[in-house]
N, C-alpha and C positions, 0 to 999 in steps of 0.2 A: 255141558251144553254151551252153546253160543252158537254165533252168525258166522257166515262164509261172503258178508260183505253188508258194507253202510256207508251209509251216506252222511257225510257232516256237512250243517250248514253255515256257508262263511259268506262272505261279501269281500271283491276286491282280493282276492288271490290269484295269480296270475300263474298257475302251474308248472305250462311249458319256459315261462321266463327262470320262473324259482329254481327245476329241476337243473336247467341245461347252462346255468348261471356260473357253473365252477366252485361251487360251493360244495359239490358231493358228487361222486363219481360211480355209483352201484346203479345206476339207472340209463333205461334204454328205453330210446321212444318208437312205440310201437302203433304206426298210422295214428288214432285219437288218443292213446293208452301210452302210459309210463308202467315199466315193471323195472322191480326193483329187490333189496333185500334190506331188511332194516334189523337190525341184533340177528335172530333167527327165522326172522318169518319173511319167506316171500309175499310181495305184494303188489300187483296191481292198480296204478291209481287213472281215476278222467275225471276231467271239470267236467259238471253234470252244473243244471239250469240253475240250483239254490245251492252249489257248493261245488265240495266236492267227491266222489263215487270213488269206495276203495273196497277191493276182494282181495281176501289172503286164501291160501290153499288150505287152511286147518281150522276148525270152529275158534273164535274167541269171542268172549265173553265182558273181557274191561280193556278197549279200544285208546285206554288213555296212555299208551305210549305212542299210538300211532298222531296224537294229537300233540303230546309232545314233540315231537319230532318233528308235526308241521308248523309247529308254534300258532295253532288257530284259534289261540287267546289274545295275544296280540292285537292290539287296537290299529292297524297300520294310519289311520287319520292322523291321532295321537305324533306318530311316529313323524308322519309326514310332515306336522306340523312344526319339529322343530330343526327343522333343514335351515340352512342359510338362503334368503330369497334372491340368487341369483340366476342370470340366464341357464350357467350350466346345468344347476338343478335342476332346476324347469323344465328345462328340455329334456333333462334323463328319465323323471318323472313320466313326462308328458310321453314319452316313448314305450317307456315298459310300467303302466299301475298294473296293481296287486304282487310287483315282484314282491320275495318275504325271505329270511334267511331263516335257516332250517337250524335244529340243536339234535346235535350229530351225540354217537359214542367218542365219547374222549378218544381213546384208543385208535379207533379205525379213521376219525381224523386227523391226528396226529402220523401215522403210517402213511394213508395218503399223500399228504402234505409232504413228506420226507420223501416218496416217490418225485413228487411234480416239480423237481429241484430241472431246470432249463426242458422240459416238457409240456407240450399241449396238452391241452384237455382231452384230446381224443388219447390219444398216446396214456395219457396216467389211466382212462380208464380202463384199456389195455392190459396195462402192466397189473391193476389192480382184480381186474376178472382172470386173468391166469394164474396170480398168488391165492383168489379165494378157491379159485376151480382145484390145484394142487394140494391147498393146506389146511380149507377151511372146510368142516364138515358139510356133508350132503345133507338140504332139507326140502321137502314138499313143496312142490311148484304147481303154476297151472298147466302145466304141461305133462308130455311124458316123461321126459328129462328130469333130473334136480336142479333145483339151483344150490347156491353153495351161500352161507356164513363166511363173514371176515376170520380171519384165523384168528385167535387169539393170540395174547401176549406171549403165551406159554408156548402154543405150536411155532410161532418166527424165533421166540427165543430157541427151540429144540432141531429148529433147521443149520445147515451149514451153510458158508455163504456161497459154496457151490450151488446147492439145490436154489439159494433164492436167486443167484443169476440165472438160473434155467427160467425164471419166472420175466426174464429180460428188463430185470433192475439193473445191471450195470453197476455204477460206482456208486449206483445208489444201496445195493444189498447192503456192504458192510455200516452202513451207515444206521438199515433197518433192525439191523440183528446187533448193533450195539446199543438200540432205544429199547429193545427189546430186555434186551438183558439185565441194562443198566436200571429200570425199571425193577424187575424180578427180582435184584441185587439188593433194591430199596434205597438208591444213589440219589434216586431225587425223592421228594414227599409228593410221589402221586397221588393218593387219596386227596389228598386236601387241595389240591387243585381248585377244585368249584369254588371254595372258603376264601384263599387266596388274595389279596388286591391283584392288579392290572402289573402292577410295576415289580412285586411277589412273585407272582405264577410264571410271566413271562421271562424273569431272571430263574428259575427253578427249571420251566423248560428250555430254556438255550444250554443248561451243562448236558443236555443231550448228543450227543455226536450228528452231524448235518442239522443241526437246529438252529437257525439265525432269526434275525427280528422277524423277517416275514414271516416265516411257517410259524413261526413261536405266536401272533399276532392270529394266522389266521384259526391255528386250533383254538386262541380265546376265543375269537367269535363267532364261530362256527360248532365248536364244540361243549361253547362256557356260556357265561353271563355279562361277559365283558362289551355289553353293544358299545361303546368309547373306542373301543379300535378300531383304525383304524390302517389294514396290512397295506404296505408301497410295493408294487412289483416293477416292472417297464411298461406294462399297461399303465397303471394307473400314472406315474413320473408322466409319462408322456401326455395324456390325458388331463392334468394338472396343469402340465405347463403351456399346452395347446388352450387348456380354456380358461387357465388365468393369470400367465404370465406369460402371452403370446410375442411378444419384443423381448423380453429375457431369459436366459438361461441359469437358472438358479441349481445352485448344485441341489444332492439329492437330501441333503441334510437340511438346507433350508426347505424343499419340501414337504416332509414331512414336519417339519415345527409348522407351517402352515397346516398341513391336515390336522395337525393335531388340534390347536386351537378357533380352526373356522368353519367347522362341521357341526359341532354340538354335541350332546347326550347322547344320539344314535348316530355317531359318526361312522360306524361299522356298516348301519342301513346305506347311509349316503355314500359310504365307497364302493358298497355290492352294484346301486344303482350307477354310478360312475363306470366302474369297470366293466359291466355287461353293455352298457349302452355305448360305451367307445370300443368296444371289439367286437358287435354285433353291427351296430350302425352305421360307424364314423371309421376313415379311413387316414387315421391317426399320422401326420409327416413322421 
Protein backbone atom coordinates (compact mmCIF):
# COMPACT_ATOMS: atom_id res chain seq x y z
CA UNK A 1 0.00 0.00 0.00
CA UNK A 2 0.81 3.61 -0.23
CA UNK A 3 0.15 7.09 -2.00
CA UNK A 4 0.19 8.02 -5.82
CA UNK A 5 1.02 11.62 -4.59
CA UNK A 6 1.93 14.21 -1.32
CA UNK A 7 2.38 17.09 -0.59
CA UNK A 8 5.65 18.31 1.48
CA UNK A 9 5.60 21.20 3.37
CA UNK A 10 8.64 23.62 2.94
CA UNK A 11 9.04 27.49 3.05
CA UNK A 12 11.36 29.18 0.53
CA UNK A 13 11.87 26.64 -2.27
CA UNK A 14 12.05 28.06 -5.45
CA UNK A 15 11.37 25.00 -7.71
CA UNK A 16 11.36 26.38 -11.23
CA UNK A 17 14.91 28.13 -10.20
CA UNK A 18 16.29 24.80 -8.49
CA UNK A 19 15.18 22.37 -11.36
CA UNK A 20 16.19 24.48 -14.51
CA UNK A 21 19.51 25.62 -12.65
CA UNK A 22 22.04 22.97 -14.37
CA UNK A 23 22.37 21.05 -11.56
CA UNK A 24 20.32 17.99 -12.96
CA UNK A 25 19.18 17.30 -16.37
CA UNK A 26 16.15 14.48 -16.27
CA UNK A 27 13.50 17.11 -15.86
CA UNK A 28 11.12 18.92 -18.17
CA UNK A 29 8.77 21.70 -17.64
CA UNK A 30 5.54 21.19 -18.25
CA UNK A 31 3.24 24.54 -18.28
CA UNK A 32 2.99 24.66 -13.85
CA UNK A 33 4.50 20.92 -13.57
CA UNK A 34 8.12 19.62 -13.66
CA UNK A 35 8.36 15.66 -14.73
CA UNK A 36 11.04 14.08 -14.12
CA UNK A 37 12.86 10.54 -13.28
CA UNK A 38 14.76 10.15 -10.04
CA UNK A 39 16.58 6.32 -9.43
CA UNK A 40 13.32 4.58 -10.82
CA UNK A 41 10.33 6.31 -10.34
CA UNK A 42 8.83 8.85 -12.49
CA UNK A 43 7.74 11.90 -10.95
CA UNK A 44 5.81 14.82 -11.28
CA UNK A 45 6.56 17.72 -9.07
CA UNK A 46 4.47 21.68 -8.64
CA UNK A 47 4.85 24.35 -6.04
CA UNK A 48 1.68 24.08 -4.30
CA UNK A 49 0.53 27.14 -1.48
CA UNK A 50 2.54 25.24 1.63
CA UNK A 51 5.18 23.51 -0.39
CA UNK A 52 5.64 21.50 -2.51
CA UNK A 53 2.91 18.74 -4.60
CA UNK A 54 4.62 15.51 -6.12
CA UNK A 55 2.80 12.33 -8.05
CA UNK A 56 4.73 9.29 -8.92
CA UNK A 57 2.89 6.70 -11.23
CA UNK A 58 3.33 3.70 -8.62
CA UNK A 59 1.90 3.62 -4.87
CA UNK A 60 4.83 4.44 -2.37
CA UNK A 61 4.69 4.31 0.92
CA UNK A 62 8.40 5.93 2.47
CA UNK A 63 8.59 9.35 0.37
CA UNK A 64 12.03 9.83 1.99
CA UNK A 65 14.18 9.51 -0.90
CA UNK A 66 12.02 11.95 -2.71
CA UNK A 67 13.10 14.33 0.25
CA UNK A 68 16.41 13.37 -0.11
CA UNK A 69 16.80 14.39 -3.30
CA UNK A 70 15.06 17.72 -2.65
CA UNK A 71 17.19 18.27 0.28
CA UNK A 72 13.79 19.63 2.33
CA UNK A 73 15.75 19.50 5.46
CA UNK A 74 17.88 22.13 4.78
CA UNK A 75 17.49 25.26 6.71
CA UNK A 76 18.15 27.69 3.52
CA UNK A 77 18.11 30.80 6.21
CA UNK A 78 20.99 29.03 7.87
CA UNK A 79 22.51 28.74 4.56
CA UNK A 80 22.01 32.09 3.52
CA UNK A 81 23.38 33.35 6.27
CA UNK A 82 26.75 32.51 5.86
CA UNK A 83 27.28 34.11 2.38
CA UNK A 84 29.77 37.04 2.12
CA UNK A 85 27.73 40.40 2.42
CA UNK A 86 28.43 41.68 -0.83
CA UNK A 87 26.49 43.43 -3.59
CA UNK A 88 26.90 40.41 -5.82
CA UNK A 89 25.47 38.23 -3.33
CA UNK A 90 22.62 40.19 -2.70
CA UNK A 91 21.65 40.62 -5.85
CA UNK A 92 21.87 36.91 -6.80
CA UNK A 93 19.98 36.16 -3.77
CA UNK A 94 17.72 39.03 -4.17
CA UNK A 95 16.77 37.55 -7.78
CA UNK A 96 16.39 33.85 -7.31
CA UNK A 97 15.05 32.92 -3.09
CA UNK A 98 14.29 29.47 -2.38
CA UNK A 99 16.91 28.39 -5.21
CA UNK A 100 18.21 24.81 -3.25
CA UNK A 101 20.78 22.33 -4.63
CA UNK A 102 19.36 18.98 -5.11
CA UNK A 103 21.64 15.48 -3.79
CA UNK A 104 21.64 13.57 -7.06
CA UNK A 105 22.79 9.56 -7.68
CA UNK A 106 26.43 9.57 -7.54
CA UNK A 107 26.51 7.82 -10.72
CA UNK A 108 24.03 9.47 -13.08
CA UNK A 109 25.83 12.66 -11.88
CA UNK A 110 28.93 11.97 -12.52
CA UNK A 111 27.66 10.71 -16.40
CA UNK A 112 25.99 13.69 -16.88
CA UNK A 113 28.62 15.89 -16.03
CA UNK A 114 31.20 13.74 -18.37
CA UNK A 115 28.44 14.42 -21.13
CA UNK A 116 28.25 18.58 -20.64
CA UNK A 117 32.08 18.80 -21.36
CA UNK A 118 31.62 22.26 -24.03
CA UNK A 119 27.66 21.74 -24.11
CA UNK A 120 24.38 23.55 -22.97
CA UNK A 121 22.19 22.67 -20.83
CA UNK A 122 19.65 22.01 -23.33
CA UNK A 123 21.91 20.00 -25.35
CA UNK A 124 23.15 17.65 -22.24
CA UNK A 125 19.65 17.07 -21.53
CA UNK A 126 19.33 15.97 -24.96
CA UNK A 127 22.11 13.76 -25.01
CA UNK A 128 20.96 12.38 -21.66
CA UNK A 129 17.09 11.47 -22.60
CA UNK A 130 18.27 9.56 -25.69
CA UNK A 131 21.00 7.45 -23.57
CA UNK A 132 18.34 6.79 -20.82
CA UNK A 133 15.54 6.20 -23.73
CA UNK A 134 18.20 3.44 -25.60
CA UNK A 135 19.81 1.83 -22.36
CA UNK A 136 17.97 2.65 -19.34
CA UNK A 137 15.01 0.40 -18.49
CA UNK A 138 11.33 1.26 -19.14
CA UNK A 139 9.38 2.38 -15.94
CA UNK A 140 5.69 3.74 -15.24
CA UNK A 141 4.86 7.14 -16.16
CA UNK A 142 1.90 9.37 -15.96
CA UNK A 143 1.37 8.78 -19.37
CA UNK A 144 0.87 6.37 -22.01
CA UNK A 145 4.27 6.22 -22.85
CA UNK A 146 7.26 5.09 -20.33
CA UNK A 147 9.54 6.90 -19.16
CA UNK A 148 13.11 5.43 -18.82
CA UNK A 149 15.76 5.03 -15.72
CA UNK A 150 19.39 6.35 -16.05
CA UNK A 151 21.30 3.28 -17.33
CA UNK A 152 23.33 1.82 -14.92
CA UNK A 153 26.91 1.45 -14.48
CA UNK A 154 26.76 -1.94 -15.85
CA UNK A 155 24.50 -1.37 -19.08
CA UNK A 156 27.12 1.92 -20.41
CA UNK A 157 29.80 -0.32 -19.25
CA UNK A 158 28.15 -3.32 -21.61
CA UNK A 159 27.61 -0.86 -24.58
CA UNK A 160 30.27 -0.21 -27.41
CA UNK A 161 31.33 3.13 -28.10
CA UNK A 162 29.56 2.84 -31.28
CA UNK A 163 25.98 2.39 -29.88
CA UNK A 164 26.80 5.47 -27.23
CA UNK A 165 27.62 7.85 -30.19
CA UNK A 166 24.33 6.75 -31.68
CA UNK A 167 23.10 8.44 -28.31
CA UNK A 168 24.96 11.70 -29.99
CA UNK A 169 27.95 11.72 -27.31
CA UNK A 170 30.55 12.46 -29.61
CA UNK A 171 34.04 12.48 -28.20
CA UNK A 172 32.38 12.38 -25.24
CA UNK A 173 31.21 8.37 -25.44
CA UNK A 174 34.64 7.03 -24.95
CA UNK A 175 35.14 8.93 -22.21
CA UNK A 176 31.70 7.55 -20.72
CA UNK A 177 32.34 3.98 -21.15
CA UNK A 178 35.93 4.25 -19.78
CA UNK A 179 34.21 5.82 -16.28
CA UNK A 180 32.10 3.21 -16.69
CA UNK A 181 34.38 0.54 -16.76
CA UNK A 182 36.94 1.77 -14.88
CA UNK A 183 34.54 2.00 -12.05
CA UNK A 184 33.34 -1.88 -12.70
CA UNK A 185 37.14 -2.64 -12.77
CA UNK A 186 37.25 -1.19 -9.17
CA UNK A 187 40.33 1.50 -10.49
CA UNK A 188 38.93 4.01 -8.27
CA UNK A 189 37.37 3.50 -4.52
CA UNK A 190 33.78 4.22 -5.52
CA UNK A 191 31.93 3.16 -2.60
CA UNK A 192 33.60 5.43 -0.23
CA UNK A 193 33.21 8.42 -2.20
CA UNK A 194 30.41 9.92 0.26
CA UNK A 195 33.34 9.07 3.56
CA UNK A 196 35.91 10.73 1.41
CA UNK A 197 37.43 14.46 2.30
CA UNK A 198 37.01 17.28 -0.59
CA UNK A 199 40.67 16.99 -1.58
CA UNK A 200 40.40 12.70 -1.29
CA UNK A 201 37.28 12.01 -3.45
CA UNK A 202 37.97 14.79 -5.96
CA UNK A 203 41.68 13.41 -6.58
CA UNK A 204 39.90 9.68 -6.75
CA UNK A 205 37.47 11.07 -9.27
CA UNK A 206 39.88 12.86 -11.73
CA UNK A 207 41.91 9.31 -12.57
CA UNK A 208 38.71 9.02 -14.39
CA UNK A 209 38.97 9.55 -18.12
CA UNK A 210 37.38 13.25 -19.15
CA UNK A 211 37.21 14.02 -15.39
CA UNK A 212 38.97 17.34 -14.62
CA UNK A 213 38.46 19.82 -11.54
CA UNK A 214 35.15 21.06 -12.76
CA UNK A 215 33.15 17.91 -13.26
CA UNK A 216 35.09 16.27 -10.45
CA UNK A 217 33.82 19.51 -8.25
CA UNK A 218 30.49 19.58 -9.48
CA UNK A 219 29.56 15.54 -8.91
CA UNK A 220 30.90 16.55 -5.01
CA UNK A 221 28.21 18.94 -4.78
CA UNK A 222 25.63 17.81 -6.45
CA UNK A 223 25.97 14.39 -5.74
CA UNK A 224 27.92 14.35 -2.27
CA UNK A 225 28.24 16.29 0.83
CA UNK A 226 30.95 18.56 -0.13
CA UNK A 227 28.68 22.00 0.06
CA UNK A 228 32.64 23.86 0.20
CA UNK A 229 32.87 23.41 -3.50
CA UNK A 230 32.96 25.37 -5.03
CA UNK A 231 32.94 24.12 -9.40
CA UNK A 232 34.76 27.24 -12.06
CA UNK A 233 33.27 26.95 -15.38
CA UNK A 234 33.38 30.28 -18.03
CA UNK A 235 30.21 31.18 -16.42
CA UNK A 236 31.14 31.57 -13.39
CA UNK A 237 35.30 33.03 -14.29
CA UNK A 238 33.36 35.54 -16.20
CA UNK A 239 30.76 36.33 -13.49
CA UNK A 240 33.55 36.66 -10.89
CA UNK A 241 35.55 38.68 -12.74
CA UNK A 242 32.62 40.98 -13.90
CA UNK A 243 31.45 41.38 -10.33
CA UNK A 244 34.64 41.52 -8.37
CA UNK A 245 37.35 42.22 -10.26
CA UNK A 246 35.80 44.58 -12.82
CA UNK A 247 39.48 46.63 -13.82
CA UNK A 248 41.47 43.26 -13.78
CA UNK A 249 41.99 40.24 -15.48
CA UNK A 250 43.09 37.68 -13.10
CA UNK A 251 44.08 34.42 -14.52
CA UNK A 252 41.82 31.45 -13.82
CA UNK A 253 43.85 30.17 -11.00
CA UNK A 254 43.75 33.18 -9.04
CA UNK A 255 40.02 32.78 -9.37
CA UNK A 256 39.45 30.22 -7.95
CA UNK A 257 41.92 30.71 -4.89
CA UNK A 258 39.47 33.50 -4.39
CA UNK A 259 36.37 31.39 -4.69
CA UNK A 260 37.82 29.22 -2.60
CA UNK A 261 38.51 31.34 0.32
CA UNK A 262 35.48 34.12 0.12
CA UNK A 263 32.47 32.15 -0.14
CA UNK A 264 32.41 30.30 3.22
CA UNK A 265 30.98 26.72 4.45
CA UNK A 266 28.24 26.69 1.62
CA UNK A 267 30.47 28.08 -1.05
CA UNK A 268 28.78 25.50 -3.46
CA UNK A 269 25.21 27.29 -2.47
CA UNK A 270 26.83 30.69 -3.40
CA UNK A 271 28.14 29.44 -6.67
CA UNK A 272 24.78 27.64 -7.88
CA UNK A 273 23.33 31.07 -6.92
CA UNK A 274 26.05 33.03 -8.90
CA UNK A 275 25.87 30.90 -11.91
CA UNK A 276 22.14 30.78 -12.39
CA UNK A 277 21.68 34.31 -11.80
CA UNK A 278 24.53 35.54 -14.44
CA UNK A 279 23.18 33.24 -17.09
CA UNK A 280 19.68 33.68 -16.54
CA UNK A 281 19.71 37.60 -15.70
CA UNK A 282 22.80 39.28 -16.61
CA UNK A 283 24.30 39.63 -19.98
CA UNK A 284 27.89 38.73 -18.89
CA UNK A 285 30.91 40.93 -21.55
Amino acid sequence: MGDLSKTFRVRDYDLDATLASGQAFRWQSLGQAWEGVIGGRWVRLCAAKDGIAAEVAKPVSDWSWLEEYLQLQVDLDQVLATFPDDEPMRNAVAALPGLRLLRQDYWECLASFILSATKQIVQIRQMVALLSERHGEPIASGGDDPAFAFPTIEAVASCSEKELRECKLGFRAPNLLAAARDILDKKIDWRQLPTMSTDEAREELMKLRGVGPKIADCVLLFAGVHHEVFPVDVWIERALQQFYFPKRRPSAKRLRKFADTHFGPYAGYAQQYLFHHARVNLKLK
